[in-house]
Structures are given as C-alpha cells and as structure tokens.
C-alpha positions as a printed Julia matrix, in Angstrom:
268×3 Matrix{Float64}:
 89.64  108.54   83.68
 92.89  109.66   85.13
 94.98  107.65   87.75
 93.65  108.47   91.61
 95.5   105.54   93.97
 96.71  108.74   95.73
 93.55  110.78   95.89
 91.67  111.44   99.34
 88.67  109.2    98.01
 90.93  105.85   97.96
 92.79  104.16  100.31
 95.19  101.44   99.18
 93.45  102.19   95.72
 89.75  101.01   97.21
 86.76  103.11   97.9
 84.42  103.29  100.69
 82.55  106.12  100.5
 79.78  106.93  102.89
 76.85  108.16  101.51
 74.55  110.6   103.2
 72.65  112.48  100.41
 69.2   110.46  101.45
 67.87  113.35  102.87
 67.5   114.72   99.6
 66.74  111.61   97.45
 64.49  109.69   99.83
 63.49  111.72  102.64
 63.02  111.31  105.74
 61.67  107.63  106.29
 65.36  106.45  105.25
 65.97  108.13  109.32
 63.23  106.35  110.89
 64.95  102.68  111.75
 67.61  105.2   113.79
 66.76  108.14  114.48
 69.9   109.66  115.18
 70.89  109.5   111.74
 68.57  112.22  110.82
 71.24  114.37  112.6
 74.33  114.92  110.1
 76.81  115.36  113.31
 76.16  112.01  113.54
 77.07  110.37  110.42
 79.9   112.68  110.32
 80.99  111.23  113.4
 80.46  107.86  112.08
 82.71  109.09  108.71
 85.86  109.49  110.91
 86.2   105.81  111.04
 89.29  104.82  108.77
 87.77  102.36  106.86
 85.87  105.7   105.25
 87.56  107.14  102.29
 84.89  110.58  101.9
 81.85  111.41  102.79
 79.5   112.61  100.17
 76.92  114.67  101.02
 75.1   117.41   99.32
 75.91  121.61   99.36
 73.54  122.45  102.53
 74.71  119.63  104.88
 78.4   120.4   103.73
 78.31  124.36  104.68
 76.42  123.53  108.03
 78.95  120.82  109.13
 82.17  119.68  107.07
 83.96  122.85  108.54
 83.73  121.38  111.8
 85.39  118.54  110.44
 87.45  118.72  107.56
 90.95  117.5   109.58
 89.28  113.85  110.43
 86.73  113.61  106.76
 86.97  113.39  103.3
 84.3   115.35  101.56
 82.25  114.4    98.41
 80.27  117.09   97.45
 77.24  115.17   95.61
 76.22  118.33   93.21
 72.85  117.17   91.98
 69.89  115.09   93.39
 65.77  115.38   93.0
 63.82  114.63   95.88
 61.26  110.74   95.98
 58.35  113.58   95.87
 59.26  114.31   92.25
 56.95  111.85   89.89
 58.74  112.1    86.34
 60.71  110.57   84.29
 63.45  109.8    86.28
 66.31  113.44   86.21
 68.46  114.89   89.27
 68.54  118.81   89.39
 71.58  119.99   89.61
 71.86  121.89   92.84
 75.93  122.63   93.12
 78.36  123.6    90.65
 82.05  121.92   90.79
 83.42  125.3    91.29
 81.46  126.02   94.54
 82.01  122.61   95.8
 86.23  123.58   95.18
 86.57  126.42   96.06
 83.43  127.19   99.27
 83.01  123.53  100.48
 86.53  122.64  100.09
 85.74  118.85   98.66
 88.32  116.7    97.76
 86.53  114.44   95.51
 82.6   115.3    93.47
 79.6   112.95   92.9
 77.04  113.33   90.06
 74.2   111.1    89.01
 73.12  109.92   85.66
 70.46  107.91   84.69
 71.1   106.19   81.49
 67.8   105.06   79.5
 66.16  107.82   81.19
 64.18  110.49   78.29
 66.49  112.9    80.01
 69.79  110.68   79.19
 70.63  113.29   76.5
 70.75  116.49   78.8
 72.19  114.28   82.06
 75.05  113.45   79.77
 75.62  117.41   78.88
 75.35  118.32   82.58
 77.97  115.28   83.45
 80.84  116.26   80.35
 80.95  120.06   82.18
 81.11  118.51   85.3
 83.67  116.01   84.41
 85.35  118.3    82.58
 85.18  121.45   85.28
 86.46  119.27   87.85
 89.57  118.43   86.03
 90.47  121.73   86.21
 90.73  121.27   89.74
 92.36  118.09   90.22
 88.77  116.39   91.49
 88.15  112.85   90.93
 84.7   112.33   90.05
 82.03  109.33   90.95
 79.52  108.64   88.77
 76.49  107.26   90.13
 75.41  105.27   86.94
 71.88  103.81   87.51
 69.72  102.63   84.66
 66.27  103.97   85.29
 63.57  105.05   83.05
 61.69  104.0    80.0
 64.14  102.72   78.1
 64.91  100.14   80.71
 63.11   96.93   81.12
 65.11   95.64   84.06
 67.65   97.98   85.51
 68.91   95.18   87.81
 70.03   92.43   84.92
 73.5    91.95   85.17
 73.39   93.25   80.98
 72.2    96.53   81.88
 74.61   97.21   85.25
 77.52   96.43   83.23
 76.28   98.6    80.47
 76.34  101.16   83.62
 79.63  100.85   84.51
 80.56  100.78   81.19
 79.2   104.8    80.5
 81.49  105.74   83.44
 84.51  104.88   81.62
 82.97  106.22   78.36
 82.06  109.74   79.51
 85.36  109.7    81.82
 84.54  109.1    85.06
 86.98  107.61   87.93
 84.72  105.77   90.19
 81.58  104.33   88.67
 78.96  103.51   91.14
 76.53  100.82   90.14
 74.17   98.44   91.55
 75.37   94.89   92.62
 74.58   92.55   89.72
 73.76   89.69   92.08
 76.82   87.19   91.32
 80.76   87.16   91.72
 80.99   86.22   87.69
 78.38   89.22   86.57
 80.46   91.25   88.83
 83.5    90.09   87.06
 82.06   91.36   83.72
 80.83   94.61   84.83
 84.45   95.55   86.25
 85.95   94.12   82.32
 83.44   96.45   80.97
 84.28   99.62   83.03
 87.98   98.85   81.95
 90.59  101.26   84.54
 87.09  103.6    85.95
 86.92  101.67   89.52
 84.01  100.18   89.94
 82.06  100.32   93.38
 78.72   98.84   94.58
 75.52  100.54   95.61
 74.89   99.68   99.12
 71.54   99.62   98.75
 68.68   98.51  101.59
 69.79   97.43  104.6
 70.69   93.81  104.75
 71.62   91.73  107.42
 75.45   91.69  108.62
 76.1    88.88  106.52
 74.3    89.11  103.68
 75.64   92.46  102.94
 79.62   92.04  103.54
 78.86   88.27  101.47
 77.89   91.12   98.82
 80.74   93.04   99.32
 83.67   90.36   99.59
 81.68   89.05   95.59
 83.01   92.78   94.38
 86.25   92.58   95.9
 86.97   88.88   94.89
 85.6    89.89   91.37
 87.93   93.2    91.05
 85.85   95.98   92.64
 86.92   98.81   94.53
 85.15   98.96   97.18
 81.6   100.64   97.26
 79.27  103.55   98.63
 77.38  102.89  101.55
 74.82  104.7   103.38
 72.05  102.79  105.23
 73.63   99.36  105.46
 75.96  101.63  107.84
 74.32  104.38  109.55
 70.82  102.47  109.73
 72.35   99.78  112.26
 72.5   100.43  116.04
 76.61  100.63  115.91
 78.02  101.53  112.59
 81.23  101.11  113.45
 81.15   97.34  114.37
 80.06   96.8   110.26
 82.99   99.71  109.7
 85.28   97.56  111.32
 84.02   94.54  109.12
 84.15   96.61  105.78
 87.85   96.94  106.46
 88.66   93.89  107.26
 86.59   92.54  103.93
 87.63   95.68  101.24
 91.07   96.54  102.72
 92.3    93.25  104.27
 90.51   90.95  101.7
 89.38   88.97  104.43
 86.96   86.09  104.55
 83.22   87.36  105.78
 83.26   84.72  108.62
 87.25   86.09  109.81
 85.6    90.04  109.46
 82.64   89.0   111.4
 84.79   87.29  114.39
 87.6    90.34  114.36
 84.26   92.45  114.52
 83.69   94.1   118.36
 80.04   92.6   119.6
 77.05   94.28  119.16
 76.28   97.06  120.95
C-alpha cells in the first residue's frame, strides 16, 4: 500500500465511504424499507454530507449521475460485482476496467471485490494484481472488499478468518481493506495488527438500530480502524443525515455514542 492521508477517499486519514452498488449485488429488495433510495439522485444527495469521503458506485449509475455532481462527491468507481440471482460458487464479474473508471467516470478512488476461500480465489487474485497494479498508474487508491465466502470457509464471520481478510489486503497491496466487523473491540484490535499500514474499514452491513450500529462503529475506531463503508445502515433510515451527523461525530471526533447521539438533530 502507498500512503493516502491526502487522497479524496480520507478525511483526517479516516474513511467513510458510502456504498451504493446494491443494486447490482442484491437487487432491488435492499430499496424496499425506503423507497426513495432506489433513485441514485438520492443517495447522491445524501453523499454530499461531509462526513462522506466517496461514493462508490458502479459504471452505469456513475455515467447517468456523478457528472451532475462531481464538485460536492467523491467517486468510487466499484469495477466488478455479480448480481444475488447468480447461484455459484461465490465470483464478481468484472464489469469496469480502472482505465475507464480514470479517464470516462473521472473517479478519484476504485473498489474491487475478492472473495478469499472462494474456488475462484486463484483468478479473483489475477483480476485484483492488474487492477491494483493499473490503478497505480493513475495515482488511484484502491479498496478491497475482502470477504471470505465459499467452500473453503467454514465460518466467514470468526474473528480468525476476518483478520485473515484484512490481512490479504495488505498482502496483495491494497490501501483500504474492507472487512466484516469481527464482533468485539479486541478481535478488531487484531484484525487492524494483521492488515499492518492497509486501513482497515468495517462492512456496514444490515441495518441496525441507531445504537447498535455507531456502538459498532466507535469498537473500530477505539480499536484502530479507519472508518468504514456504509450503505443501508444510512440510506435505509428515514433521515440519513441525522446518523451522518452521528458518524462524524463517532469516526472524526472520536466521540462517545451517547455524546453523537445527543449532538444528533431529532428524527425526522
């Protein structure tokens, strides 16, 4: 990994990166608890908030919409992703090269999945070194969404396999490894020793409640995170920028959950 405390997709050297590539990777049911969401002005909208670092979304929603706001957003192009329809082993197709993203999109920053453990792990790890490498032509940090899947993997949430996770994004040279929480302030704590100077962000995830999830997030911070990727634990609630508001106050601030929550506007 190379240094990126000055790169569009950190702020005060954490990460928030909003995550909108669900369209693609879960469909449409990840739109139904707010419906609005299923409209990508909308999250867009919701990106200009300055707790956001970038906003990573895939090639289609990017040409359709990041022109209309590439003075107030960060963008992420996320270059590969396989829809919940597909039934095998678990693979992402890549559907955006770096040098389209660079030069057409105009990202700042690019995303790629791998699944380690997966049959595929061999070819995912191919696609990732021309990626990785491609991009440093450009002077693109790159997020690696590192999630353990497949049949190699007994448990892809022990706190063993996550840091094993974060651990690939700092071996195949990654900047920002994305990985699941591992549940616990001290298993967080090893999974950032193991990732070494790749930041390390949390997975979002399901929506939680307000509290439950920043509790989550101040764990990562506390334990030497960066931050983490969000997508329907923000754009899923009635007013995503009251949690916005909290996530800065939690990743940026290093507040407590309870100060966030009572700096936090009411609900909506």
């Amino acid at each position: 990994m190379r240094p990126i405390d000055d790169a569009p997709v950190t702020r005060d050297g954490k990460v928030l990166v909003l995550a909108y590539d669900h369209g693609i990777e879960h469909g449409p049911v990840d739109f139904d608890p707010q419906p609005e969401s299923a409209n990508p002005e909308h999250v867009f909208e919701v990106a200009t908030h300055p707790a956001v670092t970038s906003l990573a979304v895939g090639k289609g929603v990017a040409e359709a919409y990041y022109p209309s706001y590439e003075d107030d957003v960060s963008l992420l192009a996320k270059l590969n992703g396989t829809s919940n329809l597909w039934m095998g082993e678990p693979d992402s197709a890549v559907n955006c090269s770096v040098e389209y993203a660079a030069e057409e999109l105009g990202a700042e920053s690019i995303g790629f999945t791998v699944y380690p453990g997966t049959n595929c792990e061999v070819e995912m790890f191919e696609e990732f070194r021309e990626v990785q490498e491609t991009a440093r032509e450009y002077g693109l940090p790159v997020v690696m969404w590192s999630y353990a899947r497949g049949q190699g993997v007994k448990n892809d949430t022990k706190d063993d396999v996550i840091a094993y996770a974060a651990r690939l994004g700092l071996e195949l040279g990654a900047d920002v490894a994305k990985v699941k929480y591992p549940g616990s302030k001290e298993a967080m704590e090893r999974v950032n020793r193991m990732a070494g100077p790749t930041k390390v962000i949390m997975s979002g995830g399901s929506k939680k409640n307000d509290r439950e999830f920043l509790e989550n997030v101040e764990s990562v911070i506390d334990a030497g995170g960066a931050g983490l990727a969000v997508g329907r634990n923000v754009w899923q609630r009635e007013n995503p920028r009251r949690i916005l508001d909290a996530l800065e106050k939690v990743i940026y601030e290093e507040a407590s959950v309870d100060e966030a929550l009572n700096a936090a506007p009411p609900k909506a």
